[in-house]
C-alpha positions in Angstrom: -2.5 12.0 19.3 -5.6 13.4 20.9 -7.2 16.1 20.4 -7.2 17.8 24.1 -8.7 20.5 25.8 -5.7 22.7 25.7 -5.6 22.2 22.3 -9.5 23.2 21.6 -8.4 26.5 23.5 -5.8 27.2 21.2 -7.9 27.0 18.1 -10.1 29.4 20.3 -7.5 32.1 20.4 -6.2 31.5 16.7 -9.9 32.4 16.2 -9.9 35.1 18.6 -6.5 36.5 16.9 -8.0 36.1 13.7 -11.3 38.2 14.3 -9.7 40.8 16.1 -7.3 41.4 13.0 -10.0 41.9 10.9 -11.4 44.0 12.8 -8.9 46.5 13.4 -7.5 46.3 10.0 -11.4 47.5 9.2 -11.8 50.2 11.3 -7.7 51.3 10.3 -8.5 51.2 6.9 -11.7 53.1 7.2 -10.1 55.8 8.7 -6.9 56.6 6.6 -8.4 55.6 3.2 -12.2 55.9 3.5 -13.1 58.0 0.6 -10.1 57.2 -1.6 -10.3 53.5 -1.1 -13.9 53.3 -1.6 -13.2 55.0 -5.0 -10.6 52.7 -6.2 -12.9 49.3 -4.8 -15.7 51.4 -7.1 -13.6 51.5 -9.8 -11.8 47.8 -9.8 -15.9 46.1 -9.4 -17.5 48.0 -11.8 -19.0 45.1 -13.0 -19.1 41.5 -12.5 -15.8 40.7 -14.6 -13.8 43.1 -13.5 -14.8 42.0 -9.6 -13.7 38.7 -10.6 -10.4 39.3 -12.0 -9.6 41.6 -8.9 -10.6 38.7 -6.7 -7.8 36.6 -8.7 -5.6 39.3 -8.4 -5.6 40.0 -4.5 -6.1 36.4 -3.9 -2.6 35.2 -6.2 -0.5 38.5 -4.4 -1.1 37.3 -0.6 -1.5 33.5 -1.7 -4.6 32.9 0.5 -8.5 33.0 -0.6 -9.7 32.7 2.9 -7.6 35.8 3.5 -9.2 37.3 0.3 -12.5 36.2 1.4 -12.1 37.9 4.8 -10.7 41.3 3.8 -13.9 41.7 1.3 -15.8 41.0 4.5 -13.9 43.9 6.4 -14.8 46.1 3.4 -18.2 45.5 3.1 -18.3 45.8 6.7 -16.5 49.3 6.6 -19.0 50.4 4.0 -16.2 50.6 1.5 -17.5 48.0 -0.9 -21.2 46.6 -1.3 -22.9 43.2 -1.1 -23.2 43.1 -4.8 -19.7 44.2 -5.9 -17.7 41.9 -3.1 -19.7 38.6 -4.7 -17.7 38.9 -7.7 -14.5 39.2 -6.1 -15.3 36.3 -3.8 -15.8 34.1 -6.9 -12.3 35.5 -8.3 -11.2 34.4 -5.1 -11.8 30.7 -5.7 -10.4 31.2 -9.1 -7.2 32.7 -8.1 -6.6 30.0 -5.2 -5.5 28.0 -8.1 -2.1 30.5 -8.7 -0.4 29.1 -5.9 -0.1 25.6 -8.1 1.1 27.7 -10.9 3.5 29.5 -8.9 5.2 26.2 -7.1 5.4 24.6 -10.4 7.0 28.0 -11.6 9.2 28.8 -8.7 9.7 25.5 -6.9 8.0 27.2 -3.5 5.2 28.7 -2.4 5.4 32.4 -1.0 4.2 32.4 2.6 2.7 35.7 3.7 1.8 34.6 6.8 5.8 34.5 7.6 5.9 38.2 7.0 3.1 39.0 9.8 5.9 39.6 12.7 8.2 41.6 10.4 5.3 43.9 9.8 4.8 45.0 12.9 8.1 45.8 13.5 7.2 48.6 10.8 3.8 49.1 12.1 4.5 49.9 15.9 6.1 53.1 15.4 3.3 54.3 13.7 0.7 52.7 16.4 2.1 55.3 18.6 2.5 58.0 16.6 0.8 61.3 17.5 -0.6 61.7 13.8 -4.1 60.1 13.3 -3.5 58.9 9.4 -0.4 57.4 10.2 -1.8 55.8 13.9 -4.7 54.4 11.7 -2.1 52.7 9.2 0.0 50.9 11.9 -3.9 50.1 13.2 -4.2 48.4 9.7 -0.8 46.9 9.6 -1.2 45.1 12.7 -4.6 44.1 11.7 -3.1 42.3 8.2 -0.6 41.1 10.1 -3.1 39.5 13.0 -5.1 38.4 10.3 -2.4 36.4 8.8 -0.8 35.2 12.0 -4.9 34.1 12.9 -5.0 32.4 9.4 -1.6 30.6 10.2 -2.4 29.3 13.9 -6.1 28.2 13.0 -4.3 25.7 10.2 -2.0 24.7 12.8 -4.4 24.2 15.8 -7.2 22.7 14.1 -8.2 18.8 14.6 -6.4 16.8 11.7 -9.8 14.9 10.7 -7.8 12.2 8.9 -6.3 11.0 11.5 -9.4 10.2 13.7 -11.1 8.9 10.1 -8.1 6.8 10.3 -8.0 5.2 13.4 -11.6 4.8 13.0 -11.5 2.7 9.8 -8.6 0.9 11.3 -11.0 0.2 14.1 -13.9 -1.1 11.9 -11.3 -2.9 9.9 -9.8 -4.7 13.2 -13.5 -5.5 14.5 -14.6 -6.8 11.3 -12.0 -9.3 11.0 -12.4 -10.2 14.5 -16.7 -10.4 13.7 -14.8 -13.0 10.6 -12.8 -15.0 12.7 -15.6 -15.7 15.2 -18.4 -16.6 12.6 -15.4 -19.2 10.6 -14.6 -20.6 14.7 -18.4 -21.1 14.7 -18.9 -22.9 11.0 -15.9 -25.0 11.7 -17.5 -25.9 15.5 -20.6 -26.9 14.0 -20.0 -28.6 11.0 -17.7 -31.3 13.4 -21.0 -31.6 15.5 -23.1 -31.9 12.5 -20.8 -34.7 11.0 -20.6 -36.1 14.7 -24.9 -36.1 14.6 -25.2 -37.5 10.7 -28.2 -40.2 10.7 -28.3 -42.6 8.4 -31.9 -43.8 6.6 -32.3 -46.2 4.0 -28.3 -45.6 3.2 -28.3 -41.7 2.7 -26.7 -39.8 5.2 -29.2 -37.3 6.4 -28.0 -34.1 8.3 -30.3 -31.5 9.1 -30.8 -28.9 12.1 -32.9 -25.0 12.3 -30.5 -22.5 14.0 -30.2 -18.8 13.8 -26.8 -18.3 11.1 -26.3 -16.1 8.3 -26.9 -17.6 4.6 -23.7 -17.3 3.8 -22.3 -19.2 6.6 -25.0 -22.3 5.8 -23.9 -22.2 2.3 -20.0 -22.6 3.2 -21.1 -25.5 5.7 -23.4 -27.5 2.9 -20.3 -27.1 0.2 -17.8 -28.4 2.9 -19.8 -31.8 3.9 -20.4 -32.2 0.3 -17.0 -32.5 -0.4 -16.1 -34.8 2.5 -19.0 -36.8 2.5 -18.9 -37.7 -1.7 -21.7 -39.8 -1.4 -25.2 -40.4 -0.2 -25.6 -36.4 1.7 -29.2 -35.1 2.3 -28.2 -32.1 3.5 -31.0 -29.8 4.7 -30.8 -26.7 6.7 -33.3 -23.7 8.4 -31.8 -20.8 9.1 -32.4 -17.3 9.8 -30.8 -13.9 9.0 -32.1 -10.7 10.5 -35.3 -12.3 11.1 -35.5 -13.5 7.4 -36.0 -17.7 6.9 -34.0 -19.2 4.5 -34.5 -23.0 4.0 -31.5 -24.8 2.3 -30.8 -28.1 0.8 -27.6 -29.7 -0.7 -27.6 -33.1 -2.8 -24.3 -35.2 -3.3 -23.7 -36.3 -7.2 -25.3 -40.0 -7.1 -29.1 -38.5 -5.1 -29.2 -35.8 -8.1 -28.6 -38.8 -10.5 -30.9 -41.1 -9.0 -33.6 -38.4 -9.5 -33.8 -36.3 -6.8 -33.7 -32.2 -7.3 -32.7 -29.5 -4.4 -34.7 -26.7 -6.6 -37.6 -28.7 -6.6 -37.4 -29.5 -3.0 -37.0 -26.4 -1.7 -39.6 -24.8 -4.0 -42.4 -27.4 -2.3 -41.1 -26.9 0.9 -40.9 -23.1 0.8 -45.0 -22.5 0.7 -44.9 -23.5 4.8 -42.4 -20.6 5.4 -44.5 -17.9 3.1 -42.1 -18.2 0.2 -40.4 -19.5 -2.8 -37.2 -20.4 -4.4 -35.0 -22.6 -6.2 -31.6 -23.6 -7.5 -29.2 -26.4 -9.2 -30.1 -29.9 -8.7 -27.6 -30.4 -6.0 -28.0 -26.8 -4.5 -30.7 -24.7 -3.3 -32.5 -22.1 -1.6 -35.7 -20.3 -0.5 -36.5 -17.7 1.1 -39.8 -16.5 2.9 -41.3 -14.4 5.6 -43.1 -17.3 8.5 -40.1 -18.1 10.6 -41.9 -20.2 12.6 -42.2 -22.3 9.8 -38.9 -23.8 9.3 -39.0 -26.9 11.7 -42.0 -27.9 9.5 -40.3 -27.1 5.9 -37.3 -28.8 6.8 -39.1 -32.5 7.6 -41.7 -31.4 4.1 -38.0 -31.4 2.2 -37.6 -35.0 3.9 -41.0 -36.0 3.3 -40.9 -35.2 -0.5 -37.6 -36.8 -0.7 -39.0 -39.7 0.5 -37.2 -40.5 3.6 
């Protein structure tokens, strides 16, 4: 499915939800529990131990480190806890993440608090408009928790799912790729007919040979195919290029090697007119170099020192 417009505004408002929750449960519980609150926050991060194992604590109750995370930010923001005493509970945070594991393995579920967001405000409306500031500023921090969660809930829900698109892309690559495969083995099939249709014979060796811009590895699968149909008598020689790179290739059927000839020594001659070197079996090898415009020439040096 895509990921449309309507559905970028969406996680917009989650967001929107979700800020607006932590703010108001901020300024709420600034105002009914300032002093008090700030006292007991004192008291649970009085070092950096205890601020961790009250970030576990919170974090395992309401099943939710980012929730954690963001009510430390509302403190610190309400001047109820400093920048030094919310790290610890932050890290405790991460730590305590790791309850909700321990808690499905226990229970078989996980608690949701996000599902009791609506039933709060049912209990904190009243109070929103009740004529009493301490109890106005706790239904201000009720619905705040509960915005918070419901924020939390709808981002999950409304975000892009990034495996998906990974997905299709890979499936993508995957589908081109094979498509890229099927079109190079079209191509080595096509031109190893024509280059058996082209083979010249000279003094009884069947000589094939041509310069053309293919990958090594597609030269390679063409020189091991005519050596197995034509058994006997192949001089196969080859000047290719890959990304710019020469590569000079020759291929011996069974009876040349025994009669004395040797690809590796070929090719290693040869190689010095393309700026390189190399080498190989006796029936197979390669060089590589860096003078392209070389090849034509290497290619009649490898007939040349072959004597033909």
């Amino acid at each position: 499915m895509e990921y449309s417009f309507y559905d970028f505004l969406k996680l917009l408002g989650s967001l929107a939800l979700f800020l607006y929750g932590m703010k108001i449960m901020s300024e709420g519980l600034q105002k009914f529990a300032g002093d008090r609150l700030r006292k007991i926050l004192t008291a649970m991060t009085t070092n950096r131990v205890t601020g961790v194992l009250t970030g576990v604590l919170i974090t395992a109750l309401v099943q939710s480190s980012s929730a954690t995370t963001v009510m430390v930010v509302s403190f610190v923001n309400a001047g109820l806890l400093t920048l030094s005493q919310s790290i610890g509970v932050i890290m405790g945070a991460n730590i305590g993440t790791t309850v909700t594991a321990w808690i499905i393995s226990a229970l078989g579920f996980k608690v949701d608090i996000a599902a009791f967001a609506l039933p709060l405000l049912a209990f904190g409306i009243p109070l929103l408009f009740s004529q009493k500031s301490n109890r106005k500023s706790v239904g201000e921090f009720i619905f705040g928790f509960s915005f918070l969660f419901m924020g939390l809930s709808y981002l999950k829900n409304n975000a892009p799912d990034l495996s998906i698109a990974i997905r299709k892309y890979l499936d993508e690559n995957a589908g081109l790729k094979k498509q890229v495969e099927d079109f190079m083995k079209e191509k080595e099939a096509a031109l190893k007919e024509r280059l058996l249709k082209n083979v010249q014979e000279i003094h009884g060796i069947k000589v094939i040979k041509f310069c053309s811009p293919l990958p090594a590895e597609v030269v390679k699968n063409i020189a091991f195919q005519l050596r197995g149909e034509i058994t006997e008598n192949l001089f196969f020689v080859a000047g290719s290029t890959d990304n710019g790179k020469p590569m000079l290739t020759v291929m011996l059927s069974d009876n040349l090697v025994a009669g004395g000839l040797k690809a590796g020594n070929l090719v290693k001659e040869a190689a010095k007119l393309i700026q390189g070197g190399g080498g190989g079996q006796p029936h197979f090898a390669t060089a590589g170099g860096k003078n392209a415009d070389g090849l034509p020439a290497a290619v009649e040096k490898v007939l040349e020192l072959a004597g033909i």
